[in-house]
DSSP file (Angstrom, degrees, kcal/mol; ACC not computed):
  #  RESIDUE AA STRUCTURE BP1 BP2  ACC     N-H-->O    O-->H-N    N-H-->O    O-->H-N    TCO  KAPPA ALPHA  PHI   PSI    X-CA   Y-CA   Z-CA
    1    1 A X     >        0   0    0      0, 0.0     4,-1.4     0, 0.0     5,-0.2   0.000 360.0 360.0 360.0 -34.2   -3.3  -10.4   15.1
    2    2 A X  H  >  +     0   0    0      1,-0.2     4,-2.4     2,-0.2     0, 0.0   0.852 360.0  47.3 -89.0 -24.0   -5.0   -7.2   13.3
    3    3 A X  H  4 S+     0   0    0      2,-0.2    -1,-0.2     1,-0.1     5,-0.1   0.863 112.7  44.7 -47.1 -49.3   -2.0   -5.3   14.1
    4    4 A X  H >> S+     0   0    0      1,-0.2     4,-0.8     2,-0.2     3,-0.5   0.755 110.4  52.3 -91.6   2.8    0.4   -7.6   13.1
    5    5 A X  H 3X S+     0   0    0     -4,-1.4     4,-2.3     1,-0.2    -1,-0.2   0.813 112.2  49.8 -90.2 -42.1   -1.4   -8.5    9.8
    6    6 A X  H 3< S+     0   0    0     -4,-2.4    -1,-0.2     1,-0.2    -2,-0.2   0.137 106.5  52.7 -98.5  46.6   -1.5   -4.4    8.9
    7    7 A X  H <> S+     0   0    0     -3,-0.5     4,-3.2     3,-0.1    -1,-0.2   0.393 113.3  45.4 -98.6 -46.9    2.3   -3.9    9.7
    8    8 A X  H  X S+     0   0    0     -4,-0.8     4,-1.5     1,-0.2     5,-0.2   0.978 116.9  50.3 -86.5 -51.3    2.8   -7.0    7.1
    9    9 A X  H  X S+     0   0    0     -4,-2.3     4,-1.8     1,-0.2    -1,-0.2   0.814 111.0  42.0 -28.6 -53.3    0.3   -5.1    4.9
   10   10 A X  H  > S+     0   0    0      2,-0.2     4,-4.2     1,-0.2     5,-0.3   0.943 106.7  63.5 -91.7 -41.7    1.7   -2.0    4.9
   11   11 A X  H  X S+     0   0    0     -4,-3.2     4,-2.3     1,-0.2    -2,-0.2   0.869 112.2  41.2 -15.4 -52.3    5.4   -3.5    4.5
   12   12 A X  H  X S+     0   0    0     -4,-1.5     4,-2.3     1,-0.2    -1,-0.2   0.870 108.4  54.2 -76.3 -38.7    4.2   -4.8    1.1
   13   13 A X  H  X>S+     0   0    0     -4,-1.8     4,-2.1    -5,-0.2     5,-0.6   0.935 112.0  51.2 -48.8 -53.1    2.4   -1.8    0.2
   14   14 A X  H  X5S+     0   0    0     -4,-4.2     4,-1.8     1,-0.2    -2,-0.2   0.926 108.2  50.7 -51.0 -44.0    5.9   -0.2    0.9
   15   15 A X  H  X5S+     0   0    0     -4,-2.3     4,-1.4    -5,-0.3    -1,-0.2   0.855 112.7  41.2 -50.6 -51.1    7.8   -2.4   -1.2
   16   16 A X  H >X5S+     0   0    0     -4,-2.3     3,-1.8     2,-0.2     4,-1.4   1.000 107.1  56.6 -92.1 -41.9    5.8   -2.2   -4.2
   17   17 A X  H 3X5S+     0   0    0     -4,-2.1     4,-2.6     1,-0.3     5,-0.4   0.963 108.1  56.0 -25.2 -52.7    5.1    1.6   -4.3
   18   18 A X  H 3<<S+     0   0    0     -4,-1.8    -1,-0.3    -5,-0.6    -2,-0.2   0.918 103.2  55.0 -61.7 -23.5    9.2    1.7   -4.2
   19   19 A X  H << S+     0   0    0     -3,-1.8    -1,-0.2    -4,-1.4    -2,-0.2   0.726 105.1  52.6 -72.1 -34.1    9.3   -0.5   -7.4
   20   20 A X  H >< S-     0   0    0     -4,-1.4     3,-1.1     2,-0.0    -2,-0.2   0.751 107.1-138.5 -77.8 -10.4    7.2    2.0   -9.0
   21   21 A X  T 3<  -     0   0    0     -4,-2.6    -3,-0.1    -5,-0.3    -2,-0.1   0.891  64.3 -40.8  46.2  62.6    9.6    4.3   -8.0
   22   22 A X  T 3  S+     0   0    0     -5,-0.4     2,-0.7     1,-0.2    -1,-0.2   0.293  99.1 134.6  82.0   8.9    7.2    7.4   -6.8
   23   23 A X    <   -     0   0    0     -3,-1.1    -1,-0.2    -6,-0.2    42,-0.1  -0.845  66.2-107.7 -86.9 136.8    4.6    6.9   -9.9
   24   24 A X        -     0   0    0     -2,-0.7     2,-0.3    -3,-0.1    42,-0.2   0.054  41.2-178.6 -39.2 132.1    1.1    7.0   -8.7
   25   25 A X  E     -A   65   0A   0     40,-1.8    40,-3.3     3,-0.0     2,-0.3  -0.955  30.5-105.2-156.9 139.5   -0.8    3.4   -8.7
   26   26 A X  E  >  -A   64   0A   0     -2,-0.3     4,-2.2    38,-0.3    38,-0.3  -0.528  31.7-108.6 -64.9 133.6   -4.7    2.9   -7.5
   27   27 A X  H  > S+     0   0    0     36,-2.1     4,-2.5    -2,-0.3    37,-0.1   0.898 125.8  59.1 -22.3 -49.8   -5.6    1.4   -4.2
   28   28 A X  H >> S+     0   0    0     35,-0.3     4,-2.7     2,-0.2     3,-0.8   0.983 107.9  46.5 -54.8 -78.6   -6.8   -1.9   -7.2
   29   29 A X  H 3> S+     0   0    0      1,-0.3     4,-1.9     2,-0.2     5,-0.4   0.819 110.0  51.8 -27.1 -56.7   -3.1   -2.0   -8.5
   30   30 A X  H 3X S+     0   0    0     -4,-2.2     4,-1.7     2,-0.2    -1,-0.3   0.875 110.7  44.5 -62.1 -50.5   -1.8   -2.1   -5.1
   31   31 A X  H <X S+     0   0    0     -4,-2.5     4,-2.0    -3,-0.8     5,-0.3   0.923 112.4  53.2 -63.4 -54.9   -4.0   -5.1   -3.9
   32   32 A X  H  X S+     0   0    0     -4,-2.7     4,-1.8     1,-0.2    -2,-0.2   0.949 109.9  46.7 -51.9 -42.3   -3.5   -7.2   -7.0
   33   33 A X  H  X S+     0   0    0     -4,-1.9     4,-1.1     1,-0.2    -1,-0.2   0.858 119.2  36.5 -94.1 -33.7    0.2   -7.0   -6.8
   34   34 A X  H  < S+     0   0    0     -4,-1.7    -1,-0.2    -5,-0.4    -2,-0.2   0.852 110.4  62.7 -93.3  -4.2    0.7   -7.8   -3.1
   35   35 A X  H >< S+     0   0    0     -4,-2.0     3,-7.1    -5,-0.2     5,-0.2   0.997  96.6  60.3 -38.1 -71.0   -2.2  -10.3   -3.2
   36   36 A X  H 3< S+     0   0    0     -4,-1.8    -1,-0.2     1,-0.4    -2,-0.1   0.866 103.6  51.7 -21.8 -52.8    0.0  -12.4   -5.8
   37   37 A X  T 3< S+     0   0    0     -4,-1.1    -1,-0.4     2,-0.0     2,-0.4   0.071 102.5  77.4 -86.5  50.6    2.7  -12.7   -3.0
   38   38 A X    <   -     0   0    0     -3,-7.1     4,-0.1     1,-0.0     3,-0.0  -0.989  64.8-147.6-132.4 170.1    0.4  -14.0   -0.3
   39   39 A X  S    S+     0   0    0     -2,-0.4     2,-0.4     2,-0.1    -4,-0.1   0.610  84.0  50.7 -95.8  -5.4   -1.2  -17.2    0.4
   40   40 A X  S    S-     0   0    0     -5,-0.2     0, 0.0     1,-0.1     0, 0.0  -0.924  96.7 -91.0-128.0 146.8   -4.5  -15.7    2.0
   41   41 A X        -     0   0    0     -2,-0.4     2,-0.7     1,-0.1    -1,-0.1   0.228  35.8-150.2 -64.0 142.9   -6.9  -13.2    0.6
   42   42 A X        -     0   0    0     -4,-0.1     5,-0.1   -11,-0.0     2,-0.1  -0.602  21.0-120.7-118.2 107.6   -5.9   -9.6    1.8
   43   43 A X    >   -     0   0    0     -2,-0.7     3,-1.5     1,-0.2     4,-0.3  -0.402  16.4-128.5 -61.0 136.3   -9.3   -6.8    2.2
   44   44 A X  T 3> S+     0   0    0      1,-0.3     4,-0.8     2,-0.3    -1,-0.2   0.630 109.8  67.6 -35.0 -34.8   -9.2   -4.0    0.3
   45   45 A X  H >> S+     0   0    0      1,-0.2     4,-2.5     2,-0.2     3,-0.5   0.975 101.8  50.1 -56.0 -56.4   -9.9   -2.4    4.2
   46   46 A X  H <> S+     0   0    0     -3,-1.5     4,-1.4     1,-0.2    -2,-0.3   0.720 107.5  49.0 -75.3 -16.6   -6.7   -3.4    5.1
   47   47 A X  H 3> S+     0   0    0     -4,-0.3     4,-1.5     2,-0.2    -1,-0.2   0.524 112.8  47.4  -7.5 -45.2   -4.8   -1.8    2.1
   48   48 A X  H << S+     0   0    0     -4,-0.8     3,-0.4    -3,-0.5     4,-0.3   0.975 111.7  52.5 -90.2 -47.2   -6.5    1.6    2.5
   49   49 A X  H >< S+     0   0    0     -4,-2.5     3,-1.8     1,-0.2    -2,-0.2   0.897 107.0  51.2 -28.1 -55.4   -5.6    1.4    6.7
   50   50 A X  H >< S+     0   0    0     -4,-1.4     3,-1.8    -5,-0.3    -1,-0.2   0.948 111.2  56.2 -78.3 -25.6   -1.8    0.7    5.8
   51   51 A X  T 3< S+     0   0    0     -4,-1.5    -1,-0.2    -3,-0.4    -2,-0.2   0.631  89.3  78.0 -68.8  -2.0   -2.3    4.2    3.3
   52   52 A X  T <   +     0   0    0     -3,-1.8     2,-0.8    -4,-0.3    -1,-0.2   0.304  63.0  95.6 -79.6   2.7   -3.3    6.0    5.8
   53   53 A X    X>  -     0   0    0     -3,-1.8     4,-2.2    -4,-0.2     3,-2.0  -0.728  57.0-162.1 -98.2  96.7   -0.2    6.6    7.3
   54   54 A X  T 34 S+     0   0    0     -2,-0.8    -1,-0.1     1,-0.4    -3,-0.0   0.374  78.6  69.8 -52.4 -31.8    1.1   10.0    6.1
   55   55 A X  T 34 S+     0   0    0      1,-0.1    -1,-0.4    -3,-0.1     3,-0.1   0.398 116.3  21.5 -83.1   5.1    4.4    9.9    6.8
   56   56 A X  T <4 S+     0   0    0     -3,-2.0    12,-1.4     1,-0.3     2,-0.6   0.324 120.8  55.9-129.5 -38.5    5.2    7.2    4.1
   57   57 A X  E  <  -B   67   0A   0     -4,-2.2     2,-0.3    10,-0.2    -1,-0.3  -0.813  58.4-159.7-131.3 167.9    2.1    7.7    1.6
   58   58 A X  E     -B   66   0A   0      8,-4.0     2,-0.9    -2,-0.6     8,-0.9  -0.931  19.5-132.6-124.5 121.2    0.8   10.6   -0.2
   59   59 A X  E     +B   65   0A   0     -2,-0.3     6,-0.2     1,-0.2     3,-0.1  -0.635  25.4 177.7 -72.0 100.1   -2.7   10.7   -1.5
   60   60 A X  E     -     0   0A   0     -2,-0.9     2,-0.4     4,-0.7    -1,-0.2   0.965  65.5 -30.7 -78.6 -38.2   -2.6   12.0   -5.2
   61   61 A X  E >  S-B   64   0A   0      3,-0.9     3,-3.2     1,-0.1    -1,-0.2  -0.918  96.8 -41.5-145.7-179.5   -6.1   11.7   -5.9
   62   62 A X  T 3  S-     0   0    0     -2,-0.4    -1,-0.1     1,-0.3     3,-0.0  -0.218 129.8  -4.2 -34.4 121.9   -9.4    9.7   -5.0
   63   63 A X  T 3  S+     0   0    0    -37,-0.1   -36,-2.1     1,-0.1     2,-0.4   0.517 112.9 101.0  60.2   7.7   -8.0    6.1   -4.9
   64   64 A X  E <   +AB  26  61A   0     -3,-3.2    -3,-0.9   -38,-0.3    -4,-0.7  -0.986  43.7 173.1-140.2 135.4   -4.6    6.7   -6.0
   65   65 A X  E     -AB  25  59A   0    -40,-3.3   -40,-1.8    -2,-0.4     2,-0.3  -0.846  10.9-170.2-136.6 167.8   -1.2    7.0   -3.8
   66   66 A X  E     - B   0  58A   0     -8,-0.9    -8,-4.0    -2,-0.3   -10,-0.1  -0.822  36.4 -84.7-155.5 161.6    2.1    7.3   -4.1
   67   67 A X  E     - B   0  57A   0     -2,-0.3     2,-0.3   -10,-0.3   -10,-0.2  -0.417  57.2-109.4 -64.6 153.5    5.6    7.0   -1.6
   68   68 A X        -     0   0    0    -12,-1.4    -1,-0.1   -11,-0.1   -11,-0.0  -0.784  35.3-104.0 -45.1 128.6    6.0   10.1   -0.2
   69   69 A X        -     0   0    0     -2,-0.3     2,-0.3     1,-0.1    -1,-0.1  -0.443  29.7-133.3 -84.6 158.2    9.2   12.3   -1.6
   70   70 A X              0   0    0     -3,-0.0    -1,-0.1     1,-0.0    -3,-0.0  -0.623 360.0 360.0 -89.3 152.5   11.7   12.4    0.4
   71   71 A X              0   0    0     -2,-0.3    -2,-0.1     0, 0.0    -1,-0.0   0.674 360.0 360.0-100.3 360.0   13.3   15.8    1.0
């Protein structure tokens, strides 16, 4: 279940980072706006797990991420 719940997490996370189109958005930003589209509360834990994956997002500062560029 916790697998498949931060796959769906980090999907959304993907989604809206690409709508911001590679400006830089707080961990807070990120949770309101994929909250909206679900029906069940999403922790803030599970948000910062799906940003931990390096190959899609880039930590610009304390709290704040971005896509990774592509080369």
């Amino acid at each position: 279940m916790a697998d498949r719940i931060r796959g769906e997490v980090k999907s959304s996370v993907l989604a809206y980072l690409r709508e911001r189109d590679g400006e830089p958005v707080t961990i807070a930003e990120i949770r309101m706006s994929i909250q909206a589209r679900w029906p069940a509360p999403i922790p803030q834990s599970s948000v910062r797990s799906a940003l931990q994956d390096t190959h899609y997002f880039e930590r610009v500062s304390r709290g704040v991420f971005r896509l990774r560029p592509r080369p």
